[in-house]
Backbone as CSV, one residue per row, in Angstrom:
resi,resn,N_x,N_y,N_z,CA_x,CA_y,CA_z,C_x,C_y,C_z
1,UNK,103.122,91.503,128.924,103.762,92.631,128.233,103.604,92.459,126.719
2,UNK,103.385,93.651,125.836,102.744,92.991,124.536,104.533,93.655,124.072
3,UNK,104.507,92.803,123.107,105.763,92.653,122.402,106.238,93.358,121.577
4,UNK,107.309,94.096,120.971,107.373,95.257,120.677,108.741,94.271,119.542
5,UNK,108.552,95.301,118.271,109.850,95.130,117.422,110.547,96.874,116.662
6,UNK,111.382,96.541,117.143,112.269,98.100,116.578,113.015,97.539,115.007
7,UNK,112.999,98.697,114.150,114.109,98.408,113.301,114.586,99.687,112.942
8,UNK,116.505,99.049,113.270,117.766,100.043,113.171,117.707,100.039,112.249
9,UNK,118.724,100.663,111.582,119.390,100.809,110.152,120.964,101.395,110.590
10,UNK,122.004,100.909,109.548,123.360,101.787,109.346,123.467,101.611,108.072
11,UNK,124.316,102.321,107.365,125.138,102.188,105.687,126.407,101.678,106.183
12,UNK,126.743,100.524,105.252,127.860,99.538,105.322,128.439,100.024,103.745
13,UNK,129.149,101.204,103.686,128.995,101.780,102.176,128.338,101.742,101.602
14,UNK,127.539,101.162,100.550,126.732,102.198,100.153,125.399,100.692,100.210
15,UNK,125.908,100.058,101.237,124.690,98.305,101.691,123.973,99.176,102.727
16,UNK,122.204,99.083,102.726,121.587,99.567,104.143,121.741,97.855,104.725
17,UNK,122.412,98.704,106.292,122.175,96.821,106.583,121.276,97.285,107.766
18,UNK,119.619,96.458,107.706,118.739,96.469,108.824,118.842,95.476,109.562
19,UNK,118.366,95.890,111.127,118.592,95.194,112.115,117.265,95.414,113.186
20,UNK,116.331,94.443,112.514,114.969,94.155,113.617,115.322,93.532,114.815
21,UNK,115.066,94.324,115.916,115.498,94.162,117.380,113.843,93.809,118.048
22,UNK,113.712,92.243,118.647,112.140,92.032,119.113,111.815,91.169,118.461
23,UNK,110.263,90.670,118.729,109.881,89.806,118.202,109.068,90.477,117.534
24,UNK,108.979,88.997,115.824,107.904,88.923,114.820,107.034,87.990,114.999
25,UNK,105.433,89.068,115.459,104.185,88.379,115.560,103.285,89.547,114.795
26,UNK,101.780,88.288,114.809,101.312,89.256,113.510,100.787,90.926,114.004
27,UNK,101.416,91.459,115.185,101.113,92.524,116.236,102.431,93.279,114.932
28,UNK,103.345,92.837,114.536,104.490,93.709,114.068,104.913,93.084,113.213
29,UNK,104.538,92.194,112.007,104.394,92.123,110.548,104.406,93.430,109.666
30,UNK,103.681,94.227,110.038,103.101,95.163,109.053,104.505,96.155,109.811
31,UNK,104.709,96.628,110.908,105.888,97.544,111.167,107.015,96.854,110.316
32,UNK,107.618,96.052,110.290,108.461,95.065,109.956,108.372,95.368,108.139
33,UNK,107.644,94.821,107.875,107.312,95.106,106.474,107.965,96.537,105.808
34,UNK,106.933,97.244,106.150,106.428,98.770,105.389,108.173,99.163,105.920
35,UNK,108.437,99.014,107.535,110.157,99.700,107.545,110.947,99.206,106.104
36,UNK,110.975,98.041,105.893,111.629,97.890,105.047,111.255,98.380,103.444
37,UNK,109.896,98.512,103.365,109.941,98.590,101.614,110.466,100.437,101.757
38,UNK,110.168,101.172,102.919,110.531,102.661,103.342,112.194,102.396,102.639
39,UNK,113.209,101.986,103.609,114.634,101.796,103.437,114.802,101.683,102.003
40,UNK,114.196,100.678,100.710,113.832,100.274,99.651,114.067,101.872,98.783
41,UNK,112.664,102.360,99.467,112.958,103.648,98.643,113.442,104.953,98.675
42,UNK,114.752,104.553,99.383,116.061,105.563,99.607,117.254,105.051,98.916
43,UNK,117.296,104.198,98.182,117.506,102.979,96.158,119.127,102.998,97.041
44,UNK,119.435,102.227,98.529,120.928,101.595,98.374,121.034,100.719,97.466
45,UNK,122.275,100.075,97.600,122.992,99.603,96.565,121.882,98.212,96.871
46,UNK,121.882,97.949,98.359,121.056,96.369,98.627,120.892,96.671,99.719
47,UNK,120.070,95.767,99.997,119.299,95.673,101.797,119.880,94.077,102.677
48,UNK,120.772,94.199,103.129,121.117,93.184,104.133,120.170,92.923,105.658
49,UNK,119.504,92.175,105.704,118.199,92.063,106.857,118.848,91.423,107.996
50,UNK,119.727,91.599,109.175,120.804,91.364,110.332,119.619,90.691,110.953
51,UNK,119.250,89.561,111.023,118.565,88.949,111.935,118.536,88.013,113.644
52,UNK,120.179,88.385,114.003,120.583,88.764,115.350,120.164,88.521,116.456
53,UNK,119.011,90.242,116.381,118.470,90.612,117.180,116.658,90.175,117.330
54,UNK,116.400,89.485,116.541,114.476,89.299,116.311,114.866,87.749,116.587
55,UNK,113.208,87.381,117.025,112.673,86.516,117.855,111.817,86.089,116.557
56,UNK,111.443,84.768,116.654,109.922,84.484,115.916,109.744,83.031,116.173
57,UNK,108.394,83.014,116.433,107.634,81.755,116.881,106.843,81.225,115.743
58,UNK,106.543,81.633,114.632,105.461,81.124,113.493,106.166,81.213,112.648
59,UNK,106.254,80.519,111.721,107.096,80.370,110.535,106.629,81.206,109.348
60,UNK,105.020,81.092,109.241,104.290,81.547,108.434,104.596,83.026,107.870
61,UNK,104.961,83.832,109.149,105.030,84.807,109.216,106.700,85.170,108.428
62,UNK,107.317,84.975,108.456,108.598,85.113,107.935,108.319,85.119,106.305
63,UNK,107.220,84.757,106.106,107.211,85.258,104.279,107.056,86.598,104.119
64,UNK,107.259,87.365,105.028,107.521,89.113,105.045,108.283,89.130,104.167
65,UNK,109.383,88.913,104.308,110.724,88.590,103.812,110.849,88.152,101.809
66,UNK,109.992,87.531,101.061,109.964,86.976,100.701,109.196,88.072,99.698
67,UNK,108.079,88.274,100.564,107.084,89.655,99.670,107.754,91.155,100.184
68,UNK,108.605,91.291,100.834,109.404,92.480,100.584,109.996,92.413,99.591
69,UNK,110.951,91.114,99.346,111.992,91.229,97.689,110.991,91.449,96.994
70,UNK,110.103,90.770,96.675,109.116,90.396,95.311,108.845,92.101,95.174
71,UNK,108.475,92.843,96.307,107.786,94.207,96.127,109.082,95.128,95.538
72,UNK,110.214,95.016,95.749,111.265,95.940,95.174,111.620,95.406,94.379
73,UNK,111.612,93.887,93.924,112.329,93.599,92.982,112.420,93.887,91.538
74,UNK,111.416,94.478,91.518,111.094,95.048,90.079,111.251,97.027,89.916
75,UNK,111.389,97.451,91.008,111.349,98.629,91.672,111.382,98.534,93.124
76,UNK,112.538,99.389,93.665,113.382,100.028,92.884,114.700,98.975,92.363
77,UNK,114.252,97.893,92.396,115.393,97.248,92.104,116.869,96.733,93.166
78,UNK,116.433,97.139,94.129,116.932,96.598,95.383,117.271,94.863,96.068
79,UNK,118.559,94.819,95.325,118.649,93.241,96.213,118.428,93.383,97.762
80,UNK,117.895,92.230,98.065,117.293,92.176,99.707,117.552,90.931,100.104
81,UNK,118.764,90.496,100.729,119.374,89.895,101.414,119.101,88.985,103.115
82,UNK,119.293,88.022,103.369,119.048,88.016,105.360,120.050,87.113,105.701
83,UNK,120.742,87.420,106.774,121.875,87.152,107.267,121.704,86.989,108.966
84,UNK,122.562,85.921,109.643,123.139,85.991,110.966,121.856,85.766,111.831
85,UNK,121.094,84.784,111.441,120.071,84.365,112.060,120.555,83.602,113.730
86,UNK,119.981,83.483,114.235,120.481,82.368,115.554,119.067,81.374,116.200
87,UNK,119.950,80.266,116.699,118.930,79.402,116.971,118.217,79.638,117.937
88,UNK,116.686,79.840,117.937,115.654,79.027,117.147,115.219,79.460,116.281
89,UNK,115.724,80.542,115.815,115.110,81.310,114.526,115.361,80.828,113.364
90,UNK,117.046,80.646,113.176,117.397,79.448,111.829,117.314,78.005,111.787
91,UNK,116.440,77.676,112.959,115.559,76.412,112.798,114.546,76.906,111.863
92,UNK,113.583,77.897,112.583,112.584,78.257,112.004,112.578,78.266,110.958
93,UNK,113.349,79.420,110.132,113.734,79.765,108.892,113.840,78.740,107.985
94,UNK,114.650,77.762,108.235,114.932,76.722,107.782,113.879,76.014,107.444
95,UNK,113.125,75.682,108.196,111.716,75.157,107.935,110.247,76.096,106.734
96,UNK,110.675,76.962,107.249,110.073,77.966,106.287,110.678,77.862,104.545
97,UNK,109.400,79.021,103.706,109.643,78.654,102.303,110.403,79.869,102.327
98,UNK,111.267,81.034,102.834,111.912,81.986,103.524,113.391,82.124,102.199
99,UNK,114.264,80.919,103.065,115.250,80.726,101.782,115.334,80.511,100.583
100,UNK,113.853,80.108,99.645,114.001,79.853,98.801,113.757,81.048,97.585
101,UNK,113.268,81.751,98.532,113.405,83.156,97.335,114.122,84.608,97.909
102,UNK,114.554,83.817,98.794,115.697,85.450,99.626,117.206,84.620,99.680
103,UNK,117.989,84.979,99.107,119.293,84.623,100.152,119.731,84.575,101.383
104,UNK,120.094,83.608,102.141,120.298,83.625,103.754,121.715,83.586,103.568
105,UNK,122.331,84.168,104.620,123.426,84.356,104.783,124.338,83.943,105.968
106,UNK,125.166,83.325,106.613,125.535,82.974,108.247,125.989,84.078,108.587
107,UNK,126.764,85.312,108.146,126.677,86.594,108.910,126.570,87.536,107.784
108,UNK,126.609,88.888,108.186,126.332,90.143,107.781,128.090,90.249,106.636
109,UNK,129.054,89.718,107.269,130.429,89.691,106.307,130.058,89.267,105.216
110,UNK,129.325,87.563,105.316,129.048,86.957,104.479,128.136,87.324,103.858
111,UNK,127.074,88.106,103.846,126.190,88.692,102.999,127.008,89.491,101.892
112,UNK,127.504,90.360,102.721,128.229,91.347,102.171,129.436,91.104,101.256
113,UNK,129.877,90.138,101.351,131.041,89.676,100.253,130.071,89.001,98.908
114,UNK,129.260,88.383,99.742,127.954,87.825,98.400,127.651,88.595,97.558
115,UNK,127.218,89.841,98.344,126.500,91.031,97.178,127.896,91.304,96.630
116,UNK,129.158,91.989,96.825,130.454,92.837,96.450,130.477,91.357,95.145
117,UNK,130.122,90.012,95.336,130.433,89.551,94.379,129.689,88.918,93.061
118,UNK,128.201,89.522,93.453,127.509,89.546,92.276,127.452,90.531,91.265
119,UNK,127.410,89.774,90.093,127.734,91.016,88.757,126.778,91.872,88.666
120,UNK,127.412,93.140,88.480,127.219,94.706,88.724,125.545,94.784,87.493
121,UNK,124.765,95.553,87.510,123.805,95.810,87.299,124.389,97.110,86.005
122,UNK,123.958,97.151,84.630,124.329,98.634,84.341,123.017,99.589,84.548
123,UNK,123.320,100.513,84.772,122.532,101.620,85.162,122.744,103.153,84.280
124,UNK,121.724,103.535,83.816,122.232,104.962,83.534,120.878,105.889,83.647
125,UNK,121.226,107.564,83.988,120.066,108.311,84.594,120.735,109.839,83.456
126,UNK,118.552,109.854,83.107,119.618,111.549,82.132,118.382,112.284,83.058
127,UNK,118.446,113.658,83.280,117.777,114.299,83.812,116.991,115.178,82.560
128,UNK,116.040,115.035,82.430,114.419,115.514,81.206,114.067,117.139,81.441
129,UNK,114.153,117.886,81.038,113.110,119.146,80.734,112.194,118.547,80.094
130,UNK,111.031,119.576,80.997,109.456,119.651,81.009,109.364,120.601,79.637
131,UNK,109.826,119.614,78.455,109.486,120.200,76.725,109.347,118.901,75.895
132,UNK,108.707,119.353,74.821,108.254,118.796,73.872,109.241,117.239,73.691
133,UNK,110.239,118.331,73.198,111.374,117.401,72.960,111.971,116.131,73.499
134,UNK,111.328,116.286,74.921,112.102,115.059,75.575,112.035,113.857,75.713
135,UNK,110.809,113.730,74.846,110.469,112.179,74.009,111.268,111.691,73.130
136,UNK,111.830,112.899,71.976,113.039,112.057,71.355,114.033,112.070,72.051
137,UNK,114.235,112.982,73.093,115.696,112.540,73.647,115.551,111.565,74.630
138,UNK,114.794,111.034,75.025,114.395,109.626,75.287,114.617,108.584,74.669
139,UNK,114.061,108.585,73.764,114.316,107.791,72.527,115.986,107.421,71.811
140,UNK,116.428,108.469,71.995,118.155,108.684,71.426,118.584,107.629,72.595
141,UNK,118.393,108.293,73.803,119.149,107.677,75.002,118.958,106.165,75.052
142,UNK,117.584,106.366,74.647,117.486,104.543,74.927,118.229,103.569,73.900
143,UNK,118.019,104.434,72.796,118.623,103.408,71.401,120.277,103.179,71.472
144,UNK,120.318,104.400,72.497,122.381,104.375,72.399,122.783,103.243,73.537
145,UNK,122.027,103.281,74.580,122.373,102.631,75.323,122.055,100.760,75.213
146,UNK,120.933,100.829,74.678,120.480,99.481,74.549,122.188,99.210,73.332
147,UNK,122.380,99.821,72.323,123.496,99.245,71.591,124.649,98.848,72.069
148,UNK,124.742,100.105,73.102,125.887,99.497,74.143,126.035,98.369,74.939
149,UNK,124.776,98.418,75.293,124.381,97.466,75.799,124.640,95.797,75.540
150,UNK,124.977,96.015,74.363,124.422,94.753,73.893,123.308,93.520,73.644
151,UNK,122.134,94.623,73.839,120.840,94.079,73.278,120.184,95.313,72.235
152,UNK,120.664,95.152,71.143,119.866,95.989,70.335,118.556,95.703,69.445
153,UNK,118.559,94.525,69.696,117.502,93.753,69.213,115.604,94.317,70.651
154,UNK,116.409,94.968,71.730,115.481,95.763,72.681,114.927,96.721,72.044
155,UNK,115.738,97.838,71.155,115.502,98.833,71.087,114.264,99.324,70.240
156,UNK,113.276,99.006,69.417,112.072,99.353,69.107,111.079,99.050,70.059
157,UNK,111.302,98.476,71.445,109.637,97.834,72.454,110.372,99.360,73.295
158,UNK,111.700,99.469,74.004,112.206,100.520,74.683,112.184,101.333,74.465
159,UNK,112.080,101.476,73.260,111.987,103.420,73.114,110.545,104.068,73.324
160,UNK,109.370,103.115,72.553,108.174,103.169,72.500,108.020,103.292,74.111
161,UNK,108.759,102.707,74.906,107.967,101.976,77.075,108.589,103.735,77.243
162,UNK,109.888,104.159,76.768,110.626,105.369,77.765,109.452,106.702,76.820
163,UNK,109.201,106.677,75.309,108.986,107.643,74.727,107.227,108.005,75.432
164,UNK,106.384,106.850,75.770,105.067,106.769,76.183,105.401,108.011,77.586
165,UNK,106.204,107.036,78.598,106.459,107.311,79.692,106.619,109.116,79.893
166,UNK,107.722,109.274,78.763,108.575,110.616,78.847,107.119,111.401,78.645
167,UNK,106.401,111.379,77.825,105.331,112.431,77.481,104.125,112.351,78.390
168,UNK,104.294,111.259,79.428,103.088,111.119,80.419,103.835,112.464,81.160
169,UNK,105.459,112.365,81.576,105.677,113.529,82.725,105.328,115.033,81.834
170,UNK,105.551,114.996,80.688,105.694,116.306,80.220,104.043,116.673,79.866
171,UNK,103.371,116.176,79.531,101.983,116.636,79.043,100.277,116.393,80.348
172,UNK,100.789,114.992,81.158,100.308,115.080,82.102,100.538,115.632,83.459
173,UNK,102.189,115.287,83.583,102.841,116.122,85.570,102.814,116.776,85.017
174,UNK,102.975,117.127,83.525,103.665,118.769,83.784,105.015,119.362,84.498
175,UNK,106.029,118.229,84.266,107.285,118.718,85.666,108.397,118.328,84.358
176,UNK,109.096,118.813,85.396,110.738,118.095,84.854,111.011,117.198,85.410
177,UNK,111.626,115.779,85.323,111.984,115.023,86.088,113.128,114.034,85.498
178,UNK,113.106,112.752,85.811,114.571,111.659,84.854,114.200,110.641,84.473
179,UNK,115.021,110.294,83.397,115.218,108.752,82.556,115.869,108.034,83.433
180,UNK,115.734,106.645,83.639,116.911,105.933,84.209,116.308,104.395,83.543
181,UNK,117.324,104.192,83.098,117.618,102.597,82.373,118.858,101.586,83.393
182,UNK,117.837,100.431,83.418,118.605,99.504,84.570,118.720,98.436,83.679
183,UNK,120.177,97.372,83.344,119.887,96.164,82.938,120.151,95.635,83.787
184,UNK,119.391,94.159,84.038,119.756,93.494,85.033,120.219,91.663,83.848
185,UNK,120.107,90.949,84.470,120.692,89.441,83.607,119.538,89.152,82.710
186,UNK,118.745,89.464,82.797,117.563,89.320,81.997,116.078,89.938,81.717
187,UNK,116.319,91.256,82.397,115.457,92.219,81.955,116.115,93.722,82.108
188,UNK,114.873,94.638,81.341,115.697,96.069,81.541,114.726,96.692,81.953
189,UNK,114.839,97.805,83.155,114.031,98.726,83.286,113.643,99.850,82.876
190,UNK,112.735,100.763,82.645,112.662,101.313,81.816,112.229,102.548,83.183
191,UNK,112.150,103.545,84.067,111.600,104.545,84.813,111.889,105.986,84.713
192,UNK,110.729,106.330,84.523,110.498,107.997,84.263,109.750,108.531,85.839
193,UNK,110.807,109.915,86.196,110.211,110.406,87.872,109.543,111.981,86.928
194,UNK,108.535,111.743,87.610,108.084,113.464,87.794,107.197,114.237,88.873
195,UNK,106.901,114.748,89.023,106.797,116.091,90.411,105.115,116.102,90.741
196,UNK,104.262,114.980,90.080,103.156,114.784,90.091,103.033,113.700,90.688
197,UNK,102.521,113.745,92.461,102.345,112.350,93.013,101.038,111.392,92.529
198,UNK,100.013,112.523,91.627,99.053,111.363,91.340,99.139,110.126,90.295
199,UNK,98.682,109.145,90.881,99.079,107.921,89.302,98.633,107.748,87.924
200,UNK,99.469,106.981,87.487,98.709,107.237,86.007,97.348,106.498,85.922
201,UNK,96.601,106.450,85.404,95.705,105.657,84.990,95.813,104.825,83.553
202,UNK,95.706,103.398,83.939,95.322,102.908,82.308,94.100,102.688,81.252
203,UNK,93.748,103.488,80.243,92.343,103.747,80.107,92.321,102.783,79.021
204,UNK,90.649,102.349,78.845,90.544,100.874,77.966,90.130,101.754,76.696
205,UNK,91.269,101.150,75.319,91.100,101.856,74.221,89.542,101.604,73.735
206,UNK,89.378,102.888,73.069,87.835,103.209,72.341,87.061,104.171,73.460
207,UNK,87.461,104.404,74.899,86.970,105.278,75.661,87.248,106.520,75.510
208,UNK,85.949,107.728,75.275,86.427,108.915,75.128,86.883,109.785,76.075
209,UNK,87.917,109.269,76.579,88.605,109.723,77.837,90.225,110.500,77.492
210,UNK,90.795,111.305,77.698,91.741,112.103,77.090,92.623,111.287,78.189
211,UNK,94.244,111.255,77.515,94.973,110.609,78.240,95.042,108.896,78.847
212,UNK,95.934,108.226,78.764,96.417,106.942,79.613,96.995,106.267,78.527
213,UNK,96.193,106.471,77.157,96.063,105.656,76.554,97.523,104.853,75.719
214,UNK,98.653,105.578,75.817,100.161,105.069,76.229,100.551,104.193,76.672
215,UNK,99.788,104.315,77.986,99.897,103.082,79.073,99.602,101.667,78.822
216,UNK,98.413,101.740,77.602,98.314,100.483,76.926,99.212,99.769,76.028
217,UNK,100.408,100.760,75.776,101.039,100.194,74.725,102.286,99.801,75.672
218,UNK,102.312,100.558,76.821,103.176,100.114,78.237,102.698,98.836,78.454
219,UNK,101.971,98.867,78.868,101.446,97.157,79.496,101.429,96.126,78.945
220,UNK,101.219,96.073,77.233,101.742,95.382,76.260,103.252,94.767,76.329
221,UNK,103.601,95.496,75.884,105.645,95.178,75.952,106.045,95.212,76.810
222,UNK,105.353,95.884,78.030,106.322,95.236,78.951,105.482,94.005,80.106
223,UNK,106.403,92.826,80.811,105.981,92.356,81.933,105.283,92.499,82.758
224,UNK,105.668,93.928,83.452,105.442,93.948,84.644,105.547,95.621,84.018
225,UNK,104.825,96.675,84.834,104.772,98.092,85.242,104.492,98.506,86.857
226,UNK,104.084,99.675,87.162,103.797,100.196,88.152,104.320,101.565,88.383
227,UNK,104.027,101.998,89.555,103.723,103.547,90.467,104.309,103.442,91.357
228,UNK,105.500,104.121,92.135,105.557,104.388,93.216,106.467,105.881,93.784
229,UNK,106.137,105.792,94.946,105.944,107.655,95.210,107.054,107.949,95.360
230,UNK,107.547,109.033,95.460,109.114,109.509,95.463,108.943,110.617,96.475
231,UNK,110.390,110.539,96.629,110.345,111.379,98.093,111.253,112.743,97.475
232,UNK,110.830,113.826,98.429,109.801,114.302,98.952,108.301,114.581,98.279
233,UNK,108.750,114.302,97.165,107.067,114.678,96.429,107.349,113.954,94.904
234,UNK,106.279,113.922,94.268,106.025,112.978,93.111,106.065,111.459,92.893
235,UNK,106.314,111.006,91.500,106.283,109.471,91.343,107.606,109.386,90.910
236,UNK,107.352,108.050,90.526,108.649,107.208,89.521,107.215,106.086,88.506
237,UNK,107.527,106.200,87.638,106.707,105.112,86.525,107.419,104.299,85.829
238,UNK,107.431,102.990,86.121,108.547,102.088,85.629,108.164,100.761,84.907
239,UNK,108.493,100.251,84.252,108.426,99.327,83.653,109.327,98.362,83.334
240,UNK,109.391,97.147,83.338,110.320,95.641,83.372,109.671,95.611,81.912
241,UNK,111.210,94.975,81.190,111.105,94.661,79.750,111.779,93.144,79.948
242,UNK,111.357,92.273,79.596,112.103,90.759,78.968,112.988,90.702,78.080
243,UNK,114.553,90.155,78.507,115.542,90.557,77.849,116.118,89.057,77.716
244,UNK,115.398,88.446,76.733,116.413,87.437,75.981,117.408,86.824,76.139
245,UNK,118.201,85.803,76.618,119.484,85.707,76.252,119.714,85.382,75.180
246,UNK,119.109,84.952,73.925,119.223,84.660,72.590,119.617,85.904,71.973
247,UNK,118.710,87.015,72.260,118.892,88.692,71.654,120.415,89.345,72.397
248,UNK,120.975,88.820,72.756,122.233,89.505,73.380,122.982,89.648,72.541
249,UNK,123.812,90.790,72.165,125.007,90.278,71.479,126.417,91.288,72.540
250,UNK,127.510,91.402,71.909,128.853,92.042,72.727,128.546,93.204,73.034
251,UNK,128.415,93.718,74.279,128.494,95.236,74.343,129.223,95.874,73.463
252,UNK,129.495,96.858,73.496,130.335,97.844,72.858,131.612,98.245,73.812
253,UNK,132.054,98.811,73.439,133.211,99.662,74.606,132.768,101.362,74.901
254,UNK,131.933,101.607,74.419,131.670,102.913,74.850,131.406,102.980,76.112
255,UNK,131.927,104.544,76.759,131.831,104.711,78.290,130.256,104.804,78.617
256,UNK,129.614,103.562,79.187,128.034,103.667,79.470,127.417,104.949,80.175
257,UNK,128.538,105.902,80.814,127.965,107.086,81.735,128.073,108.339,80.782
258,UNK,128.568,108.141,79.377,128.681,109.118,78.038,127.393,109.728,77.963
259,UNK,126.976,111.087,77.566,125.613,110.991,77.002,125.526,110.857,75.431
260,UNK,124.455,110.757,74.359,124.491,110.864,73.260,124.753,112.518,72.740
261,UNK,125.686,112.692,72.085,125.912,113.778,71.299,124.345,114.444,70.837
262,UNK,124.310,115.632,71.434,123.033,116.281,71.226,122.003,116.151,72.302
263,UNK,122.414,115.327,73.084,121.241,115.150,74.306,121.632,116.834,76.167
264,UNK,120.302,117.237,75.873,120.539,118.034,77.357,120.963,117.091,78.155
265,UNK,121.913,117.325,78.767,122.043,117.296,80.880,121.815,117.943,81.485
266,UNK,120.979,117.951,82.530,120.987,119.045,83.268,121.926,118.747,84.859
């Protein structure tokens, strides 16, 4: 009988907690996988992986796990968790390089009190009209928030990563779409969505090629970038910035979900 793996899902408030039912062989790696980076980009709070119900005989194979975080971890930014293993699997595991870049958990409670007790992420999202303008109001947003923030020493590489970004949706999608700024303990994200699923391209300066050429000043300052598709239609274009702990200083007290005086909401 060839071996079959299902994966459930429920919301544990606002935690997807998955639950692969079957065994992992390299027949259902790739189901296993792709379900999860899918769940990923429906942006819960975190992904708890209920390991329960799955079987596995190769150890090797359990670095699924490992290159699922790595693939969200930068986008959408999704902690990805694994919990409630049973023996022979948390032999396995155990033996595997599995725990050392995922959190294991002894149950799904215990996951779940883990995440409720790691410090909160700030986040903020402005929604962009497809105009001129929405490069400086990009720019405003980013400079107010990075102050709040308490890294203002960010704010000339960030405005340049959101202001590039903002004028790729408006002059290349052509759409309306959103800002959203993520800090995490030591970097900030920088992602612009718009209504154009094709990707950007990065073009090598001195080519007489119209357009990308932004993207070079993206890839510069920041770490890490990338593409990925948004549902039901278009992208998200995001970028990881390196955030100092030397450059930190006190947040502010302003309400982080405020907008800047003069900025559209839609």
């Amino acid at each position: 009988m060839t071996a079959t793996l299902v994966l459930e899902a429920h919301f544990r408030g606002r935690t997807l907690v998955a639950r692969p039912v079957g065994e992992l062989i390299p027949a259902t790696y790739e189901r296993l996988r792709d379900g999860l980076l899918k769940y990923a980009t429906e942006e819960p709070a975190a992904i708890v992986v209920d390991l329960a119900g799955m079987r596995a005989a190769i150890a090797s194979l359990l670095t699924v796990f490992p290159t699922v975080r790595d693939r969200i971890s930068d986008w959408p930014g999704v902690p990805l968790v694994l919990a409630a293993a049973r023996p022979p699997l948390r032999t396995l595991l155990d033996f595997s390089a599995a725990p050392r870049f995922v959190p294991t958990y002894r149950s799904v409670s215990e996951a779940l009190e883990g995440l409720n007790a790691a410090p909160p992420r700030r986040r903020y999202q402005l929604e962009l009209p497809c105009e001129l303008g929405s490069g400086r109001l990009a720019r405003q947003v980013v400079e107010q928030r990075c102050r709040e923030w308490g890294i203002p020493a960010m704010v000339p590489a960030a405005e340049v990563v959101a202001s590039e970004l903002t004028d790729n949706m408006v002059s290349h999608a052509r759409s309306e779409g959103w800002l959203r700024l993520e800090l995490g303990s030591n970097t900030l994200t920088i992602a612009v969505a718009d209504a154009d699923p094709s990707p950007p391209r990065l073009r090598v300066p001195g080519l007489r090629v119209a357009g990308g050429r932004g993207l070079v000043l993206v890839d510069k300052l920041s770490r890490r970038w990338g593409t990925a598709s948004r549902s039901p239609v278009g992208k998200v274009v995001w970028a990881v910035l390196t955030v100092s702990s030397r450059i930190r200083a006190h947040p502010s007290g302003a309400d982080p979900a405020s907008a800047p005086s003069g900025v559209r909401c839609r």
